[in-house]
C-alpha positions as CSV (number, residue, x, y, z in Angstrom):
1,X,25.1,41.4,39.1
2,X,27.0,44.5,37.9
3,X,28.6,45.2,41.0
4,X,29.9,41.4,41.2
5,X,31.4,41.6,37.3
6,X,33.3,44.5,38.2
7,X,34.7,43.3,41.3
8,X,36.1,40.2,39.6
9,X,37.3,42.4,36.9
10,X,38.8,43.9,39.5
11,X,40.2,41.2,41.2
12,X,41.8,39.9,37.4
13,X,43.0,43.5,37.0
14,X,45.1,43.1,40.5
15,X,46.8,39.6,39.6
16,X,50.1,39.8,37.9
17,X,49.9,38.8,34.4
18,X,51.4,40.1,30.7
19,X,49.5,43.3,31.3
20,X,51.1,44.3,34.2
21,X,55.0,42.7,33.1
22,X,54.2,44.9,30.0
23,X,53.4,48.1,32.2
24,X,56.4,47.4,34.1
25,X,58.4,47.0,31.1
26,X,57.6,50.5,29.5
27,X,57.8,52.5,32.9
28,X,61.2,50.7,33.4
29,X,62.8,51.6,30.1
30,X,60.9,54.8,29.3
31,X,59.8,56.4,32.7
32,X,56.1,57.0,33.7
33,X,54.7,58.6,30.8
34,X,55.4,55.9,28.3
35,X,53.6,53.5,31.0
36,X,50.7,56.1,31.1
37,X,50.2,55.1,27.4
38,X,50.8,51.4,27.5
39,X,48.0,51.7,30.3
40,X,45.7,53.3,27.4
41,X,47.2,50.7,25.3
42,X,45.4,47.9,27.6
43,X,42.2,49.9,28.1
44,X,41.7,49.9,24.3
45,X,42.2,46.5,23.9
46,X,40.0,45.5,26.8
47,X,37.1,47.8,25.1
48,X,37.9,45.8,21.9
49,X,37.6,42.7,24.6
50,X,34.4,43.7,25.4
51,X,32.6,44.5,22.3
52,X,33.9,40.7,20.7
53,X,32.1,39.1,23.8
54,X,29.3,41.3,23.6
55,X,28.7,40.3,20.0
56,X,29.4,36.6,20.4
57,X,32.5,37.0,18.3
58,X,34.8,36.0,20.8
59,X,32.9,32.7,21.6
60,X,33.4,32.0,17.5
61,X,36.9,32.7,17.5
62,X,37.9,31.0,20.8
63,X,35.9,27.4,19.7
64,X,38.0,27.4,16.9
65,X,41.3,25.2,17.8
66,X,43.5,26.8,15.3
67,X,42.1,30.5,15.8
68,X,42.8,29.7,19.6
69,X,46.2,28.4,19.0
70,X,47.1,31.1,16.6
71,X,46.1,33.9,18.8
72,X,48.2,32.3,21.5
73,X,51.1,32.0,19.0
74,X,51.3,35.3,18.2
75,X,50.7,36.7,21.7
76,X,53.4,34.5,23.2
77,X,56.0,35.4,20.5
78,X,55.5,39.1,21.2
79,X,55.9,39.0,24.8
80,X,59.1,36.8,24.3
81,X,60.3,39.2,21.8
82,X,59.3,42.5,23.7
83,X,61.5,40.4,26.9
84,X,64.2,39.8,24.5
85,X,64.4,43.4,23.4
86,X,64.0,45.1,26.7
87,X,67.2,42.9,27.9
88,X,69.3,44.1,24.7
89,X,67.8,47.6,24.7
90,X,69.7,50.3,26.3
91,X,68.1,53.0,28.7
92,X,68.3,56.4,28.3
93,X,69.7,58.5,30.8
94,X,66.6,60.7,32.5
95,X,68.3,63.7,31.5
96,X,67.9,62.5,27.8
97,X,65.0,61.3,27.9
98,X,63.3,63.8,25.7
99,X,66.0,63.1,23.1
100,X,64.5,59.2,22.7
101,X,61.0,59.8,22.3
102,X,60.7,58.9,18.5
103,X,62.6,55.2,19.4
104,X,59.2,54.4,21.6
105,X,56.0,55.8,20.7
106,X,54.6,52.8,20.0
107,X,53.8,51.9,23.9
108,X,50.5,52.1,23.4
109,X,50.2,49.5,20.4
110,X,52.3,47.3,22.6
111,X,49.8,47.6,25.2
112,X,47.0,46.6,22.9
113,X,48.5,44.6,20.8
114,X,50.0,42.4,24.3
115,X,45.8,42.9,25.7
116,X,44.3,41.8,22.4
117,X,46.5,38.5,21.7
118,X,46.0,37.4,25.4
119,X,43.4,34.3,25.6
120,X,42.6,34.8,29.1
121,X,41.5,37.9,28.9
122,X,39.1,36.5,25.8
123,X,38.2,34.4,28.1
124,X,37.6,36.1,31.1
125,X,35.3,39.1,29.1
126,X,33.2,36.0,27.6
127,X,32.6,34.5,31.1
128,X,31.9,38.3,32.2
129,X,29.5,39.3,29.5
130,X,27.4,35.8,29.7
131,X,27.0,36.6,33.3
132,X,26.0,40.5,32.4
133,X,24.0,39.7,28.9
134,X,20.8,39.8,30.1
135,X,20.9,43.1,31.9
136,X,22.6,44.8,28.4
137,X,20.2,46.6,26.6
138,X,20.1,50.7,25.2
139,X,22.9,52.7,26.9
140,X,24.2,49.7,28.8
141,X,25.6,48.0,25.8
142,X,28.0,51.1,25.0
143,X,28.6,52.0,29.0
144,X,29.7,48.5,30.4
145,X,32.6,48.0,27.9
146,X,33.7,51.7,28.4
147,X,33.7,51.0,32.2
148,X,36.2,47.7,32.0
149,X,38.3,49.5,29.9
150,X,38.9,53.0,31.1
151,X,38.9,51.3,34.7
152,X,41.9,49.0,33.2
153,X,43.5,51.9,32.4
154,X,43.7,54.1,35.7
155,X,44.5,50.9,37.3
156,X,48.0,50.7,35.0
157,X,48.1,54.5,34.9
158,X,48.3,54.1,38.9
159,X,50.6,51.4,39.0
160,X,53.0,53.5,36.5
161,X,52.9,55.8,39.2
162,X,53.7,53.9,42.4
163,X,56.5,52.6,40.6
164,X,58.2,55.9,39.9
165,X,56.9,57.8,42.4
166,X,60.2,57.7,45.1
167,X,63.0,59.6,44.5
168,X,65.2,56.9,46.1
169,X,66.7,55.2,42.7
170,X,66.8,51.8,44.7
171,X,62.7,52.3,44.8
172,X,62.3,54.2,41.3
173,X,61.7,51.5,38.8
174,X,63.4,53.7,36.2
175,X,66.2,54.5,37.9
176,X,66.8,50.8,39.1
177,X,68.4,49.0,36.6
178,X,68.2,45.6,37.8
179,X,64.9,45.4,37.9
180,X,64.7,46.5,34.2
181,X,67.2,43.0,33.8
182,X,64.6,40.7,36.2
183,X,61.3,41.7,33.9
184,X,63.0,41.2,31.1
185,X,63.9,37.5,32.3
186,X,60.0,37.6,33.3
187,X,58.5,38.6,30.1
188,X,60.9,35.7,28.2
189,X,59.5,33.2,30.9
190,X,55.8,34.3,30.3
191,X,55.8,33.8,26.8
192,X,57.4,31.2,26.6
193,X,55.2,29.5,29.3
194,X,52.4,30.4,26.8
195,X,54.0,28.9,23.7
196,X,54.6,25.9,25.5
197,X,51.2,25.7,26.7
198,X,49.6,26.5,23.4
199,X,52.1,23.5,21.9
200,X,50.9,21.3,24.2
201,X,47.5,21.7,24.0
202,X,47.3,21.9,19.9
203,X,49.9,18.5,20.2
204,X,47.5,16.8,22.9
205,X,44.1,17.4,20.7
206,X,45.7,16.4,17.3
């Protein structure tokens, strides 16, 4: 049953989504390092994921309307805002990059914060860990979350790779600037997407 939980882990880990527009976002303002930690970011907050559904915690939260729609609330605003401040942010040029560190070492609190406020993935570890309960017991209980989350995290730490791997700055997601200008559009449409769906669904119950 193990084997089947991580390969749709898997599978959720490989579909776009704010995890991966957030990865992009960092690697594409900051280079491949400050994706590295967003990708830590993520893993934490997956592990956090994992311990909530574990404990039930996540089933109280999430069949609580307003807890629902406030979590949704706040996760949408921050990926509209982090969108809105990529596009007015200005990049550093690599040869400066150094010089910028102390303007973005929070990369890995926007990858945690952007995994923790993120009701599918609540939803998704709940679904997971009512499939895996029954085989959780002793070691288990502390080796499956640590599994989902430092898998989440080489997968991001590998796609912060692949995206600055090339030296061609046409293939080089740092170096291309107009990509930097599409994910910002991207993370605005996402979030709001959310908002609007959380409005909708909070107006349609009430």
């Amino acid at each position: 049953m193990f084997l089947w939980s991580a390969l749709a882990h898997l599978i959720a880990l490989t579909s776009p989504g704010p995890d991966t527009a957030i990865v992009i976002r960092q690697v594409s303002l900051y280079g491949r390092n400050e994706g590295f930690k967003a990708s830590i970011g993520i893993g934490l907050g997956i592990y956090i994921h994992c311990l909530l559904a574990i404990n039930g915690i996540s089933i109280i939260i999430l069949s609580n309307d307003l807890y629902k729609f406030v979590i949704s609330m706040i996760g949408s605003s921050y990926i509209i805002y982090l969108g809105i401040s990529m596009l007015l942010s200005k990049k550093p040029e690599l040869s400066n990059l150094d010089k910028h560190k102390s303007s973005y070492k929070n990369s890995i609190l926007i990858g945690l914060v952007t995994n923790i406020f993120n009701v599918k993935a609540f939803l998704f570890f709940i679904s997971l860990f009512t499939i895996l309960i029954d085989t959780i017991d002793g070691l288990y209980f502390y080796i499956y979350p640590l599994y989902f989350a430092v898998t989440s995290s080489l997968w991001f730490i590998l796609v912060s790779y692949i995206l600055t791997v090339s030296n061609n700055k046409n293939f080089n997601l740092y170096a291309n600037k107009y990509i930097s200008l599409i994910m910002s559009f991207v993370l605005c449409f996402i979030g709001l997407l959310i908002l609007i769906r959380s409005i909708s669904l909070e107006y349609s119950m009430n």
